[in-house]
C-alpha positions in Angstrom: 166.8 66.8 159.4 167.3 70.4 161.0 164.5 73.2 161.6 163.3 75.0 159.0 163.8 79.2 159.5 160.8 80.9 159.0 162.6 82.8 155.7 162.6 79.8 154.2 158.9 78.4 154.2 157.4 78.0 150.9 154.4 80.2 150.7 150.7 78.6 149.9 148.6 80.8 147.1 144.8 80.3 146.1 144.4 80.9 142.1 140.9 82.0 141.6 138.4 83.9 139.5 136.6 87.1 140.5 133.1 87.4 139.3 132.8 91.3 138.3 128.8 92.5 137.6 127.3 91.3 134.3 127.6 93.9 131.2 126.9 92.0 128.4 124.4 89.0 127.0 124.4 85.3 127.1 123.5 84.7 124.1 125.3 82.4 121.6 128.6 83.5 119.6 127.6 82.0 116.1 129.3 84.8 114.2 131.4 87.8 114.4 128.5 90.1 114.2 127.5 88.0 117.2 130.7 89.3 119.3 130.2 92.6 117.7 126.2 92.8 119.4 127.5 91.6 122.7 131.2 93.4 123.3 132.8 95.7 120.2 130.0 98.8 121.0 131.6 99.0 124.7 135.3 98.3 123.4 134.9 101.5 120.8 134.4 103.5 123.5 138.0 103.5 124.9 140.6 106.5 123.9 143.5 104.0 123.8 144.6 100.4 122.9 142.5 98.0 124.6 143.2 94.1 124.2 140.3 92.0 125.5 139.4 88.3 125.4 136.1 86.7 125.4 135.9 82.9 126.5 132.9 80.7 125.3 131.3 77.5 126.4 131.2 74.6 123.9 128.1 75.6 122.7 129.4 79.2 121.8 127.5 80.5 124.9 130.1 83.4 126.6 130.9 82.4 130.0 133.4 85.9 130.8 135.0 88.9 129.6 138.2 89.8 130.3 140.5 92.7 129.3 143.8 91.4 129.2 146.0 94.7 128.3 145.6 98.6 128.6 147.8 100.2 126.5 148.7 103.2 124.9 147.3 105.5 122.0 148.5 103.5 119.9 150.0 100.1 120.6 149.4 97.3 123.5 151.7 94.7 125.2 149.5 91.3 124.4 151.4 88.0 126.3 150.0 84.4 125.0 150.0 83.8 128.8 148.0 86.5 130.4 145.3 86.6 127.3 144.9 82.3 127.9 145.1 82.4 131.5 141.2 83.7 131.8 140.5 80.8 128.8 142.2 78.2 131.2 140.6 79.4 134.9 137.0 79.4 133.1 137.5 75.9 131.3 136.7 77.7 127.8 136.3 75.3 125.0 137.2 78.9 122.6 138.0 82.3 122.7 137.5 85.7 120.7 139.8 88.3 120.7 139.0 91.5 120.8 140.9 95.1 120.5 140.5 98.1 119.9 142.5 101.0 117.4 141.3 104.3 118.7 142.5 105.9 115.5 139.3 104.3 113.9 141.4 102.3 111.2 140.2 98.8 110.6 143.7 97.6 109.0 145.4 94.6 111.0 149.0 95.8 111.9 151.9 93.5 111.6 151.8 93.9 115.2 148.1 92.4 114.8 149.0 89.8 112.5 151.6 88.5 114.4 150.1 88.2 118.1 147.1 86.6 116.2 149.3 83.5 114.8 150.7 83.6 118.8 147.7 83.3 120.3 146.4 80.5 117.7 149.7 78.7 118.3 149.2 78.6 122.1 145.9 78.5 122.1 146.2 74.7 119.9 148.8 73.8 122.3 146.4 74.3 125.3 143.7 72.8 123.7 141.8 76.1 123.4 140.7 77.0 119.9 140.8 80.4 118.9 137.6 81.7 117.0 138.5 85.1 115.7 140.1 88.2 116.3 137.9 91.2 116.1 139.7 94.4 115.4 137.2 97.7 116.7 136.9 101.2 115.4 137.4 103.3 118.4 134.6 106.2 118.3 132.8 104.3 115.1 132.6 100.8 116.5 132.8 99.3 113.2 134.5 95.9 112.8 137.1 93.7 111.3 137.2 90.1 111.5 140.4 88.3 111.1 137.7 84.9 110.3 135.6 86.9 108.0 138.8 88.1 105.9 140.1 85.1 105.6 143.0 86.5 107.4 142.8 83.0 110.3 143.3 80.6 107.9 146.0 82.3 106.5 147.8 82.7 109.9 147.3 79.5 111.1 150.3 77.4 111.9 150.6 74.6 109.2 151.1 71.2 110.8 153.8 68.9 110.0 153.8 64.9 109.7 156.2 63.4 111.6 159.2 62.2 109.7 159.6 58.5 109.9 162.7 57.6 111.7 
């Protein structure tokens, strides 16, 4: 075996999560109007597309925020991958997404629709069940709820019985 150059060592990383300062309760997520007390009134305040996660305990107790993409005025580059790698670090049982249209409107974009069937697909894969998708008013803070409009259900990836060989 010959020396290794120094070019070609394989470098050692540390994954970790960051504790930020406390903004919001620890009370339980029951409901969407639970999610709404606890992060959609500090979401509606942004002036441009804001995708956020919130990951819960089994219990529905929150155990971490995390804002996942910063967009534009009007649109937001949302990856499976970045939005469940806070939902994996924290050992979440489930997650809420959260984001906010600063226009105001409540209506789920195609763009909406679709990244919500992508994140409930990769969230089932990981074993990370995805609760709702909260759409926010910017400026009025009011609320949509992909669960309350039955708009999940609807999205959710139909499974298939295997075929007998």
């Amino acid at each position: 075996m010959g020396r290794r150059r120094n070019d070609e060592k394989i470098q050692v990383v540390n994954i970790r999560m960051v504790k930020e300062p406390s903004l919001y309760s620890e009370d339980r997520i029951t409901c969407p109007e639970d999610a709404v007390k606890v992060i959609a009134k500090e979401l509606a305040t942004y002036d441009r597309e804001v995708f956020a996660v919130l990951n819960l305990k089994t219990n529905g107790q929150p155990i971490n925020f995390n804002i996942c993409s910063v967009g534009t005025l009007d649109a937001s580059l949302v990856s499976p991958r970045e939005t469940l790698k806070s939902c994996l670090l924290s050992n979440a049982a489930s997650f809420i997404c959260l984001h906010v249209h600063p226009s105001g409107s409540l209506n789920p974009s195609v763009e909406d629709r679709d990244v919500t069937r992508r994140l409930m697909e990769a969230g089932d894969i990981l074993g990370v069940k995805m609760l709702d998708h909260l759409i926010v008013g910017g400026g009025s803070g009011r609320v949509f709820s992909f669960r309350s409009e039955g708009l999940l259900d609807q999205l959710r990836p139909k499974r298939r019985d295997w075929e007998r060989c």
